[in-house]
C-alpha positions as CSV (number, residue, x, y, z in Angstrom):
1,X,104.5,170.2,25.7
2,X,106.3,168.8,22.6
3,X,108.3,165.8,22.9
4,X,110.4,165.3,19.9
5,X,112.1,161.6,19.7
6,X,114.3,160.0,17.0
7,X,112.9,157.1,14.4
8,X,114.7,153.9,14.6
9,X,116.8,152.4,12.4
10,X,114.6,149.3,13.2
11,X,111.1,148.8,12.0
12,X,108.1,146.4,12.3
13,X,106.5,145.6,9.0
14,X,103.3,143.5,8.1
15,X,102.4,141.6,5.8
16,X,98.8,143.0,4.7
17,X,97.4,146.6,5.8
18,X,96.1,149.8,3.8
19,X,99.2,151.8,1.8
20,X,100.1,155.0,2.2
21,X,97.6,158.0,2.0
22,X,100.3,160.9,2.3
23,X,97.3,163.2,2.7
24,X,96.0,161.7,5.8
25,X,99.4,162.0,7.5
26,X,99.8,165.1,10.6
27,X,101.2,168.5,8.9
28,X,99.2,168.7,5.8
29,X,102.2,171.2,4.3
30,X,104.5,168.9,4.3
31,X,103.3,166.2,1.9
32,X,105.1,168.1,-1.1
33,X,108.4,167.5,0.2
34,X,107.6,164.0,1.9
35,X,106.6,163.1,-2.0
36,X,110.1,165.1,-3.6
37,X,112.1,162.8,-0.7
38,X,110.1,159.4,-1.7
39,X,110.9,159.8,-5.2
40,X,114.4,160.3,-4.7
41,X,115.2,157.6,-2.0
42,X,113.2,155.2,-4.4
43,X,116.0,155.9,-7.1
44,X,118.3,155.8,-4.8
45,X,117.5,152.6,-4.0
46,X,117.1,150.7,-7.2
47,X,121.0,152.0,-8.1
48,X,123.6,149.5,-7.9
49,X,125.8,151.0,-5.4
50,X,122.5,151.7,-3.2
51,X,123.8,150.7,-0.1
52,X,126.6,152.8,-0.2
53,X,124.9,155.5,-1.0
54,X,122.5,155.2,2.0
55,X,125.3,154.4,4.4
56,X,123.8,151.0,4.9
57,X,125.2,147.8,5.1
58,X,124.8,145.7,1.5
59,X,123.5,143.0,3.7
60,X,120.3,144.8,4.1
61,X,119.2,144.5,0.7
62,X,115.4,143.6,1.5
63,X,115.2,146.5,3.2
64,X,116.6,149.0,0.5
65,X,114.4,147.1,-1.7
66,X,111.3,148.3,0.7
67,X,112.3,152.1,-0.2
68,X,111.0,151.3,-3.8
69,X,107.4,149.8,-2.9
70,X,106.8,152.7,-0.3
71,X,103.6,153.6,-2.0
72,X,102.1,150.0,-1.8
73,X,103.5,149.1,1.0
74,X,101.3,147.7,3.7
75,X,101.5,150.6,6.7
76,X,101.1,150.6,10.3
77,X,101.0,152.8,12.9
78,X,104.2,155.3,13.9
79,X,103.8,154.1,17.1
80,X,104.2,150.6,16.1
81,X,106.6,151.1,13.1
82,X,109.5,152.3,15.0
83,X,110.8,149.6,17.6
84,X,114.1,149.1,19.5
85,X,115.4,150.3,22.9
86,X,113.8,153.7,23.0
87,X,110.4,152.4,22.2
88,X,110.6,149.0,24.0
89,X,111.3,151.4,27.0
90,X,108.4,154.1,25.9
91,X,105.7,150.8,25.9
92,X,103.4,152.9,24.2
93,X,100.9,149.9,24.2
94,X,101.2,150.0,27.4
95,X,100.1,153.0,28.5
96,X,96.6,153.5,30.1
97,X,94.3,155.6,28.0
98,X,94.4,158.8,29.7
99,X,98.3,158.3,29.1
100,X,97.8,157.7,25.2
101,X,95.6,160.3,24.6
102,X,98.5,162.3,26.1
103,X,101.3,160.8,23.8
104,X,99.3,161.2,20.7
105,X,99.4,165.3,21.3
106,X,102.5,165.7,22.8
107,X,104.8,162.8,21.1
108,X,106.1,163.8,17.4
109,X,108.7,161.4,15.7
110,X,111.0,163.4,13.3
111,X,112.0,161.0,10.2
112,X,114.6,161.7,7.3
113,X,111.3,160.0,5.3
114,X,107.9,161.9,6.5
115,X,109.9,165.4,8.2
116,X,108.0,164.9,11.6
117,X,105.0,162.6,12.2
118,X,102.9,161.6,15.2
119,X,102.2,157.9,17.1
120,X,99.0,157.5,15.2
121,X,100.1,158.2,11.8
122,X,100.3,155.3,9.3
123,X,103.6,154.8,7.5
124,X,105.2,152.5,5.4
125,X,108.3,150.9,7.2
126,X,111.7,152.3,5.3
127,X,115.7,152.5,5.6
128,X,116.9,156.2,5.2
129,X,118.7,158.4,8.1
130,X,119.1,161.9,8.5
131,X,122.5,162.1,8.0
132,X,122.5,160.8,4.4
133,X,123.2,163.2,1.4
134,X,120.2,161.9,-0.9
135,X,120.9,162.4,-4.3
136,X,118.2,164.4,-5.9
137,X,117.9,166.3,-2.6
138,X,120.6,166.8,-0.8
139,X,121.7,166.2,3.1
140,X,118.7,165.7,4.6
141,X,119.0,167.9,7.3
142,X,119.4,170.5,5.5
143,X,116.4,169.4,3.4
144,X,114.1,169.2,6.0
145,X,114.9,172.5,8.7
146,X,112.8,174.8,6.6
147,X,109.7,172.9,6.6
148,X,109.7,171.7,9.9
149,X,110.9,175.3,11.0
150,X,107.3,175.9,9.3
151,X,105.1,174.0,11.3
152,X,106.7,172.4,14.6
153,X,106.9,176.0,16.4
154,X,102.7,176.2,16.4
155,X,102.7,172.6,17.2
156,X,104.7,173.5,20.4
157,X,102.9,176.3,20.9
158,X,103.3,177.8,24.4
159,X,104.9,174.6,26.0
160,X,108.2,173.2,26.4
161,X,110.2,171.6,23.6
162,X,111.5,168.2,25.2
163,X,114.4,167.1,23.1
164,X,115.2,163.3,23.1
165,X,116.7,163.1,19.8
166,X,120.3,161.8,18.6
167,X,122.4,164.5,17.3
168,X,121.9,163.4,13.8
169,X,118.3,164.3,13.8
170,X,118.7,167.6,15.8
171,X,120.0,169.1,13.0
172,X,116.8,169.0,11.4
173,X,114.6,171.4,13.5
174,X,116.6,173.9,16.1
175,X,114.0,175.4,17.7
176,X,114.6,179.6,17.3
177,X,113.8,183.1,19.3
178,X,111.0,182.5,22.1
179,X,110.6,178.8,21.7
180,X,114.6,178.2,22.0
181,X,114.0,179.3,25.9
182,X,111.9,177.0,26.3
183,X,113.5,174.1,24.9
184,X,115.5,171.4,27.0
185,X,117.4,168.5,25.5
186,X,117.7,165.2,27.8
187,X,121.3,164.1,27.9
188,X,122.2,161.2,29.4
189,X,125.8,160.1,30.2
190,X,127.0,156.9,29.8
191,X,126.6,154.0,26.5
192,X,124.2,154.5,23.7
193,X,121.9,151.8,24.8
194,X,121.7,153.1,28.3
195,X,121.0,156.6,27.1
196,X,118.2,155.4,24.4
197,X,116.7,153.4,27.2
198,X,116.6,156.4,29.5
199,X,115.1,159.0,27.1
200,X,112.3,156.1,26.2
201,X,111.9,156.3,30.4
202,X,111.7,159.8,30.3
203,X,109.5,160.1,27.2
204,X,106.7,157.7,28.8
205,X,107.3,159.7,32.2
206,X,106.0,162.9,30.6
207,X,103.1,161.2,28.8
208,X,102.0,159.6,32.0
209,X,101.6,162.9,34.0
210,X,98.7,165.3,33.3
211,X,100.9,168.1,33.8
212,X,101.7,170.2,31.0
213,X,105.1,172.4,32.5
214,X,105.9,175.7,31.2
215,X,109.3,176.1,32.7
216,X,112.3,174.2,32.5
217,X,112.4,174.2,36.2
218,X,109.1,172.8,35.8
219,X,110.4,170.1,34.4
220,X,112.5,168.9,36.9
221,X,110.3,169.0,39.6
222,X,107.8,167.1,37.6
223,X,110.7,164.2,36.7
224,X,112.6,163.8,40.1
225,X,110.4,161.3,41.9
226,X,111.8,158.9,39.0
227,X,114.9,160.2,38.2
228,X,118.2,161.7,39.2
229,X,118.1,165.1,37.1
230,X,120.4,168.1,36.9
231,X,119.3,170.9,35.0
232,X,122.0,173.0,32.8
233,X,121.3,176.7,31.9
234,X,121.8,177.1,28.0
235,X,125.4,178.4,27.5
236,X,124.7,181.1,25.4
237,X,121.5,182.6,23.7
238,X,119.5,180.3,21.4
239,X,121.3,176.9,22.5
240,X,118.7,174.2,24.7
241,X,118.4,173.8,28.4
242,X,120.5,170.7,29.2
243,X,118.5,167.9,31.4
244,X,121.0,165.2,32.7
245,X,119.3,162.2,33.4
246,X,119.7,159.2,35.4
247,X,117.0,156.3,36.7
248,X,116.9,157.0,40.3
């Protein structure tokens, strides 16, 4: 199983730790492009009108100013980088250690930064979303779907692909052929904090059970005792499953 989940907008920092070693990070074959966006968001964000062109408030200068130290930056952990409602509700400290062996396999974070990472890998902290048009690059998205269309299908290999991420992020990866009838995206009606909260639920849920479901209809089963789910058949070929979720 292969849970993908949004970054947050935001991050914890520290003050002292090792910096980056791109090499180290999961999906060797993306370093390349990880350094070609680096380079560009660090020009981007010594320019003037910087915050505009991240689509960031000017307020935030300290953290535009980050995007320029990212290769001495002190890191930390992806599982401790990214905070905010989703994560509070994932608790990945939390977990027991059966549990976190779990979420380090099946958990993958995809970033408009590092293309898709997982809990353990060490990043500097940043401010760059998907959805900006980077100069030097492009829209990000775009940037980024044939790389991770190089790599994230072995990672799933024969196991569902449990989508949690905003729409922005999505547009990334779209899993394709085979894999796309396996893949189920957990939508959750109601406010944005609600629905972050929920997928954080539901993320922690499926690292927390040993079972590994092959089936969407799998799936369900496997959530119910904790949720109120509906499952949606995709409505046409190559487009997700739909999960609606609700705490029970």
């Amino acid at each position: 199983m292969l849970i993908l989940l949004p970054p947050s907008e935001s991050k914890a920092t520290r003050s002292r730790g090792a910096p980056l070693r791109a090499e180290r990070l999961s999906f060797e074959t993306l370093t390349a492009p990880r350094g070609q966006v680096a380079r560009a968001l660090a020009g981007a964000s010594a320019r003037p009108d910087a915050a505009a062109v991240l689509g960031v408030s000017s307020a935030l200068g300290e953290e535009i100013s980050r995007n320029t130290r990212l290769a001495t930056a002190p890191t930390l952990p992806a599982g401790e980088l990214y905070t905010g409602v989703l994560y509070d509700a994932l608790d990945l400290p939390g977990l027991d250690a059966e549990s976190g062996r779990r979420a380090r396999r099946r958990l993958l974070v995809v970033s408009a930064l590092y293309g898709a990472v997982r809990p353990a890998d060490r990043l500097a902290p940043y401010r760059l979303s998907m959805g900006v048009n980077l100069p030097g690059v492009g829209p990000l998205g775009s940037f980024w779907r044939p790389h991770l269309e190089a790599v994230l299908p072995a990672a799933a290999g024969r196991g569902l692909v449990v989508d949690c991420r905003s729409s922005t992020y999505a547009a990334a990866w779209v899993p394709q052929g085979p894999l796309a009838e396996r893949w189920v995206t957990v939508r959750v009606p109601g406010a944005t904090h609600m629905a972050k909260h929920t997928r954080g639920l539901v993320a922690r849920a499926l690292t927390e059970e040993a079972a590994d479901p092959r089936r969407p209809a799998a799936l369900v089963e496997l959530l119910r005792p904790s949720f109120e789910v509906m499952l949606h058949e995709p409505a046409r070929p190559g487009r997700p499953w739909v999960l609606d979720v609700l705490p029970a």
